[in-house]
Backbone as ProteinMPNN parsed JSONL, in Angstrom:
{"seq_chain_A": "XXXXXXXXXXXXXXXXXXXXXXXXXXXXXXXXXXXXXXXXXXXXXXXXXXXXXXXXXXXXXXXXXXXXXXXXXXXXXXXXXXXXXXXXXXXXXXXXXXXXXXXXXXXXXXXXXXXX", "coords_chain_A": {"N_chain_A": [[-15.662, 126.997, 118.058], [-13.305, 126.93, 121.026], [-13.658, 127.82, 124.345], [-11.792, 129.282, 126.74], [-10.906, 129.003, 130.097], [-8.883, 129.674, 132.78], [-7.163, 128.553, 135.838], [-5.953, 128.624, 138.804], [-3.868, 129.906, 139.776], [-1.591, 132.424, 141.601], [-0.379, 133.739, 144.722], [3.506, 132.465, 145.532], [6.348, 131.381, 147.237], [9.657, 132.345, 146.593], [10.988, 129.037, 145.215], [8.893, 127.989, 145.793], [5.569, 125.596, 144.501], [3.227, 126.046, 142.063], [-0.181, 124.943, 140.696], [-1.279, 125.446, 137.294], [-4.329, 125.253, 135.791], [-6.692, 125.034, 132.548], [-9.57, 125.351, 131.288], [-11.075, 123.807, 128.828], [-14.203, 124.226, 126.477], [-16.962, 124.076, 124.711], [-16.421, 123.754, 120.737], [-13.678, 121.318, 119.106], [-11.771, 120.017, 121.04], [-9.455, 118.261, 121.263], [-8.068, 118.599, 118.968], [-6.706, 120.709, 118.595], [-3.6, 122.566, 119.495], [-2.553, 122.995, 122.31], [-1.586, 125.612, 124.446], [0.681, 127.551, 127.185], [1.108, 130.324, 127.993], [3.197, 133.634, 128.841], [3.036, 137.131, 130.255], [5.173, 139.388, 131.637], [4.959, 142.458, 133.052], [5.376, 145.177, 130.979], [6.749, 143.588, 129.435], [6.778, 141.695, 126.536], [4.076, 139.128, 125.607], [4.921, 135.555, 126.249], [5.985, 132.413, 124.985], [5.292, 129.742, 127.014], [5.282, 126.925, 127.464], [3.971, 124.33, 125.382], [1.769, 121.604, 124.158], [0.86, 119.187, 121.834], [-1.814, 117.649, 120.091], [-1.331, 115.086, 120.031], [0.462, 114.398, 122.19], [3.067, 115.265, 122.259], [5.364, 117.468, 123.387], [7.468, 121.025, 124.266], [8.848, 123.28, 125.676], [9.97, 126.677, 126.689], [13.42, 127.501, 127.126], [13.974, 129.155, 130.107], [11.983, 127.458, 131.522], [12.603, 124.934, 131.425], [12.894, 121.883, 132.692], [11.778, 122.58, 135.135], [9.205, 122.957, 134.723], [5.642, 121.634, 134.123], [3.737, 120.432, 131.341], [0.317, 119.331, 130.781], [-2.201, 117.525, 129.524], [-5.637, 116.568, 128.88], [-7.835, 115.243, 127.312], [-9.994, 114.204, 127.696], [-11.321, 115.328, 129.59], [-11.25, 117.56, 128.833], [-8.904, 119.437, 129.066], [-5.976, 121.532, 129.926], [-3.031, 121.539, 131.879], [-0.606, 122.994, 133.837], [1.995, 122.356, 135.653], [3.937, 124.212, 138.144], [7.625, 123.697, 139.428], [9.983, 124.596, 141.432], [9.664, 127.452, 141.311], [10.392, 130.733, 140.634], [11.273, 134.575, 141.473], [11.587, 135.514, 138.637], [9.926, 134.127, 137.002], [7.35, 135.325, 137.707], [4.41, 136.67, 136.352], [1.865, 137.317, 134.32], [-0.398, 134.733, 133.556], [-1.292, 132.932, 130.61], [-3.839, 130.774, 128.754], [-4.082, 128.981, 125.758], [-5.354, 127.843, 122.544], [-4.805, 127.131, 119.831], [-4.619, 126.077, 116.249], [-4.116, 125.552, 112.562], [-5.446, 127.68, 110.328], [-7.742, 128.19, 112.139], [-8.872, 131.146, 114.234], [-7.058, 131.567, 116.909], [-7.306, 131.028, 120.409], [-7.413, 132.508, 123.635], [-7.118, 132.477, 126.677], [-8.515, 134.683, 129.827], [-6.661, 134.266, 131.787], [-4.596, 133.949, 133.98], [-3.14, 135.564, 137.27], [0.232, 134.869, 138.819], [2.65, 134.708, 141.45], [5.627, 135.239, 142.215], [7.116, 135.52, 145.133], [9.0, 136.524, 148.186]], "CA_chain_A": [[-14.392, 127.45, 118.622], [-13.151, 126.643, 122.337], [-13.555, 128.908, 125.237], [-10.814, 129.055, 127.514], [-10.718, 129.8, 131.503], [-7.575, 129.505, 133.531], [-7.376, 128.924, 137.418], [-4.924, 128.234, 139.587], [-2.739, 131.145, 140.297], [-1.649, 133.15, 143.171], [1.198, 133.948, 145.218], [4.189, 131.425, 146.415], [7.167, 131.869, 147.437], [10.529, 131.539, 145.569], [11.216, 127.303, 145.447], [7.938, 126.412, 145.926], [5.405, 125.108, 143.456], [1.905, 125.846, 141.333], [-0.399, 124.121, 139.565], [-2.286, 125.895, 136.782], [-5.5, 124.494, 134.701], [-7.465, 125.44, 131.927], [-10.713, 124.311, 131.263], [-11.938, 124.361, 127.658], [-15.781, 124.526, 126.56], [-17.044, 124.127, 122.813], [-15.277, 123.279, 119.733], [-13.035, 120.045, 119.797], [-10.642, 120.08, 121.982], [-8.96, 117.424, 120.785], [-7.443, 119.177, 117.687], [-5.926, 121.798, 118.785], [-2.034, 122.505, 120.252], [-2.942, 123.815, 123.927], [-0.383, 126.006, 125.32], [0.44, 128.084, 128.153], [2.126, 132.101, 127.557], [3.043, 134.316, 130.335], [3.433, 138.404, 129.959], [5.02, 140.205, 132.368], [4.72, 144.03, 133.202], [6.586, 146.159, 130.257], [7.293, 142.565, 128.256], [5.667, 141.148, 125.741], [3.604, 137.821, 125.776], [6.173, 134.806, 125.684], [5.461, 131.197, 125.221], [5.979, 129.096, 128.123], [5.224, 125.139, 127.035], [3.303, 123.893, 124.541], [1.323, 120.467, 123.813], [0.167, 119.013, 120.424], [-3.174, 116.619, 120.056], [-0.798, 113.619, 120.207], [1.157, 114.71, 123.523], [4.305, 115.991, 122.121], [5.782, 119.204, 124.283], [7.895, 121.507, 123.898], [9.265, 124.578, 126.947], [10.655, 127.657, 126.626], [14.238, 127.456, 127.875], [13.868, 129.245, 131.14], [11.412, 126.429, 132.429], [13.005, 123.336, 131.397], [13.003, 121.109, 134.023], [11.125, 122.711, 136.361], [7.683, 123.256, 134.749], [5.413, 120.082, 133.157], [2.721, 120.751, 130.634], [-0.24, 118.168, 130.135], [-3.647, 117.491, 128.622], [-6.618, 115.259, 129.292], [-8.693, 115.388, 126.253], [-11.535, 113.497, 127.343], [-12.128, 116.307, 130.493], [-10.721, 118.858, 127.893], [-8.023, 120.495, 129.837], [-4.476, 121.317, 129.921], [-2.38, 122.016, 133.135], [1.338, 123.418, 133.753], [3.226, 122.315, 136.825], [5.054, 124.468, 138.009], [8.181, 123.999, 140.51], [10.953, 125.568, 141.982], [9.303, 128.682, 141.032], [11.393, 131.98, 140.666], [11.032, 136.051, 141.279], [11.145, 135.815, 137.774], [8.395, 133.659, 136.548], [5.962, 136.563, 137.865], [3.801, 137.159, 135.436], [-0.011, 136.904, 133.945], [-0.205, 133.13, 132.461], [-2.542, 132.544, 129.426], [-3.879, 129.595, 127.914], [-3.95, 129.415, 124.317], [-5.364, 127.016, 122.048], [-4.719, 126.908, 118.217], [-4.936, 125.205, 115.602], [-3.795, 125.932, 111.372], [-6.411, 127.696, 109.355], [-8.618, 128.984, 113.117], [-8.148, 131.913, 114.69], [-6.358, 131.158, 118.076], [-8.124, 130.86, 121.323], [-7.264, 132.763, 124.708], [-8.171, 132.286, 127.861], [-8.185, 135.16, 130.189], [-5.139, 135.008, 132.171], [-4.397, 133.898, 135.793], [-2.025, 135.716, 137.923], [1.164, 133.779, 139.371], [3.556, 136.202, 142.092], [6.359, 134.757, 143.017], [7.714, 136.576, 146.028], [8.689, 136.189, 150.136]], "C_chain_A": [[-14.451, 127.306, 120.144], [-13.147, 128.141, 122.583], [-12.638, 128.43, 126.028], [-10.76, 130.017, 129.246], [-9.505, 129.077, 132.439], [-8.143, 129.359, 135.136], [-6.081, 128.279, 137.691], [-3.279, 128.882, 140.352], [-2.889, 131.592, 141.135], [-0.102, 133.292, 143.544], [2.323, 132.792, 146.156], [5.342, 131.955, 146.374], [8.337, 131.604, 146.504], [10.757, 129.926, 146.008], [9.99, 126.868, 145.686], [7.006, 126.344, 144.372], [4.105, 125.605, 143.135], [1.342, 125.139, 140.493], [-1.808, 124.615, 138.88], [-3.392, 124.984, 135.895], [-6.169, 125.666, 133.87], [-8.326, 124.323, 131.302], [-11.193, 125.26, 129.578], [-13.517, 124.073, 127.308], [-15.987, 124.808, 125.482], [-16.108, 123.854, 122.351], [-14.995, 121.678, 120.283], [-11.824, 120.148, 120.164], [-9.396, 119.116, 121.59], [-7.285, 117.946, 119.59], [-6.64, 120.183, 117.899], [-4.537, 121.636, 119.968], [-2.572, 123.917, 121.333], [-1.508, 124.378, 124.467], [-0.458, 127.191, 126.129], [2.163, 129.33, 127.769], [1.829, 132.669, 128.966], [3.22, 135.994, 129.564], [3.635, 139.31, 131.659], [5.216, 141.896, 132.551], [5.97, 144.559, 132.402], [6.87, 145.051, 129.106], [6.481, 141.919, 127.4], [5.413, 139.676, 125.996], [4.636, 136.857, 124.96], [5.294, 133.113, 125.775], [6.252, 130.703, 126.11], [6.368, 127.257, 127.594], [3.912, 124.873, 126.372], [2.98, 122.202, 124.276], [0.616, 120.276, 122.633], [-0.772, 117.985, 120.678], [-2.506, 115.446, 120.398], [-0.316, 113.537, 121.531], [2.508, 115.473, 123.479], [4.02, 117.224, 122.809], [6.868, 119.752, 124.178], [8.102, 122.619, 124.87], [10.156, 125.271, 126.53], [12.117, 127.348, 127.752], [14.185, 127.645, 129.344], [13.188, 127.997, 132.32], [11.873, 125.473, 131.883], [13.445, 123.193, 132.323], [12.493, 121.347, 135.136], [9.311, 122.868, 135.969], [7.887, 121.841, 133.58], [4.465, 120.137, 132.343], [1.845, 119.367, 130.269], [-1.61, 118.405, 129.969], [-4.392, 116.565, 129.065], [-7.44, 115.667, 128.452], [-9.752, 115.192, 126.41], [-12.351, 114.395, 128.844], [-11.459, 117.824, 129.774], [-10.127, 119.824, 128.754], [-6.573, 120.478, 129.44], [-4.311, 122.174, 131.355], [-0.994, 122.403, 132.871], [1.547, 123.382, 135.303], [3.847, 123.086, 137.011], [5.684, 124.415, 139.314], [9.506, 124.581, 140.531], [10.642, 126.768, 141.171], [10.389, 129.978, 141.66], [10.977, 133.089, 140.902], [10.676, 136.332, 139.403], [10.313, 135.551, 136.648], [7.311, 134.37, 136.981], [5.87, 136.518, 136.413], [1.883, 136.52, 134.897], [-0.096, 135.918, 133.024], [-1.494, 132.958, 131.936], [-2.76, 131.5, 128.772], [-4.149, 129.677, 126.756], [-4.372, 127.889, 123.913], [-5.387, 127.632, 120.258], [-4.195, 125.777, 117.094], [-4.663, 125.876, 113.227], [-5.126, 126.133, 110.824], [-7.843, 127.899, 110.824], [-7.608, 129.726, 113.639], [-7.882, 131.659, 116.234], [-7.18, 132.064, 119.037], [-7.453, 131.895, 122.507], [-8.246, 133.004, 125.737], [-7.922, 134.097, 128.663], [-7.217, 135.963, 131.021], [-5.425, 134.936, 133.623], [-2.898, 134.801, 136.275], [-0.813, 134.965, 138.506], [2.448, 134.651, 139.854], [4.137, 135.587, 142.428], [7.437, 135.601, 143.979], [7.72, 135.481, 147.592], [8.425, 137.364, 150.407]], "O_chain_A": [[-15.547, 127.523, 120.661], [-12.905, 129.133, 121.894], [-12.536, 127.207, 126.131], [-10.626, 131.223, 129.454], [-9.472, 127.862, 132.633], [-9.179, 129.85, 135.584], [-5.368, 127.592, 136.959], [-2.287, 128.533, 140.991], [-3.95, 131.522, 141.756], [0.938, 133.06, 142.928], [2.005, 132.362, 147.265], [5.565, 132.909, 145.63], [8.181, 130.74, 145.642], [10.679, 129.661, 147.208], [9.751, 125.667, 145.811], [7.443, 126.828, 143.328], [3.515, 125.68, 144.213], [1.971, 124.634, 139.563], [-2.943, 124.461, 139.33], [-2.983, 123.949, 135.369], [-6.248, 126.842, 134.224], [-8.129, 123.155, 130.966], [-11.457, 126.42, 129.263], [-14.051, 123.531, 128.276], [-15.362, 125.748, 124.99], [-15.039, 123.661, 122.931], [-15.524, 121.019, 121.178], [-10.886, 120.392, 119.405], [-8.278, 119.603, 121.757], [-6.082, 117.687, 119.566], [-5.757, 120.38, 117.065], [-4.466, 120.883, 120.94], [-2.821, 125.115, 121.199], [-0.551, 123.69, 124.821], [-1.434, 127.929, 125.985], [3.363, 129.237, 127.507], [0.952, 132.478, 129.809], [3.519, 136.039, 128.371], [2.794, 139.69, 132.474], [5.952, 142.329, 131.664], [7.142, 144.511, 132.776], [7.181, 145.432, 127.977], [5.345, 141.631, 127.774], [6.29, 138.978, 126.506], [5.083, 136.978, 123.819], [4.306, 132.806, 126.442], [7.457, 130.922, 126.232], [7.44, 126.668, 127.453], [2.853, 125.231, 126.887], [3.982, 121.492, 124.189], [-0.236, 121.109, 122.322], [-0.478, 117.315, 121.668], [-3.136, 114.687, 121.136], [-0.675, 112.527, 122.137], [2.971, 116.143, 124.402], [2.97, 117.864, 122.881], [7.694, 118.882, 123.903], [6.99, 123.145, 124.888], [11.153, 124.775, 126.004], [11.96, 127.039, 128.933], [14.302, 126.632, 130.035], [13.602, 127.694, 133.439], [10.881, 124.745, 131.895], [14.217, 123.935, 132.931], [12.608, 120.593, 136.102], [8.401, 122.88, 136.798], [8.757, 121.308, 132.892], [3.765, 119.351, 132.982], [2.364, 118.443, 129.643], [-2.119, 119.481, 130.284], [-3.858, 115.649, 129.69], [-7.976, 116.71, 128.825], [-10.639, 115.665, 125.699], [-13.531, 114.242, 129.161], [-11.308, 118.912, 130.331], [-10.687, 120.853, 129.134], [-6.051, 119.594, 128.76], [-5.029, 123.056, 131.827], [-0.367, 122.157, 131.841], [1.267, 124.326, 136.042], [4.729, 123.156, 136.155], [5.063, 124.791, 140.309], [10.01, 125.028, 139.501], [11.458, 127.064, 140.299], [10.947, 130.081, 142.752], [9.803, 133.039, 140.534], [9.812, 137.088, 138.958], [10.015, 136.271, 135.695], [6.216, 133.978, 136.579], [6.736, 136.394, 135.547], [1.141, 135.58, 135.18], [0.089, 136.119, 131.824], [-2.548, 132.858, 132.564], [-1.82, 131.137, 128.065], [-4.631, 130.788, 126.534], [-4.002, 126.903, 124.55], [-6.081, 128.544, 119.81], [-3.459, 124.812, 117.295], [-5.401, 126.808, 112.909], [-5.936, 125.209, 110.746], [-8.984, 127.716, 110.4], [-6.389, 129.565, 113.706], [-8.968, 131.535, 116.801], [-7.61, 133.202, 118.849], [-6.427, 132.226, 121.913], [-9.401, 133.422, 125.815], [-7.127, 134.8, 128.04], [-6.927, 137.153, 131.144], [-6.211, 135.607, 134.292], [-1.813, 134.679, 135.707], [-1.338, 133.876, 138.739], [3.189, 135.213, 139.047], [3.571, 134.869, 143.252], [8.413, 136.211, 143.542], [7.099, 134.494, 147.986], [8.147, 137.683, 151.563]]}, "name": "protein", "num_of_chains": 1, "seq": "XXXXXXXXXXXXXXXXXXXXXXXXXXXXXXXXXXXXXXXXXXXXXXXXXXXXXXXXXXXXXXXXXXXXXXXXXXXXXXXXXXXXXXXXXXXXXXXXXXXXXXXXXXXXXXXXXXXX"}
């Protein structure tokens, strides 16, 4: 089973941009639909954008068009773009990997504040 560690969070302002990674470690990476959940304070964990082994993706309304979700299999990662960032994209972003028939992966969870 993959391990999952996030980086790339922090604070920007509203309109500008981040760019998160997760780095996986064991298991095959390959196989599994990598995706990226946010939770913020009081709400429950939401999916943000999702990638399948082939490349297909898939974004939660709010970020279409401004966030980009992608994969590199052969340095086993996935990233999420994100721009024109909002007040209300705050929140603690998790990477997730799963897969039908394992029990689903999380990473620990980067911060991401969007404030002036």
């Amino acid at each position: 089973q993959v391990q999952l560690v996030e980086s790339g969070g922090g604070l920007v302002q509203p309109g500008g941009s981040l760019r998160l990674s997760c780095a996986a470690s064991g298991g095959i990476f390959s196989i599994y639909v990598m995706g990226w959940y946010r939770q913020a304070p009081g709400t429950q964990r939401e999916l943000v954008a999702r990638i399948t082994p082939g490349g297909s993706v898939n974004y939660a309304d709010p970020v279409k068009g401004r966030f980009t979700i992608s994969r590199d299999n052969a340095k086993k990662t996935v990233s999420l773009q994100m721009n024109s960032l909002k007040p209300e994209d705050t929140a603690v972003y998790y990477c997730n990997a799963a897969k039908v028939g394992i029990t689903p992966t999380w990473g620990q969870g980067t911060q991401v504040t969007v404030s002036s």
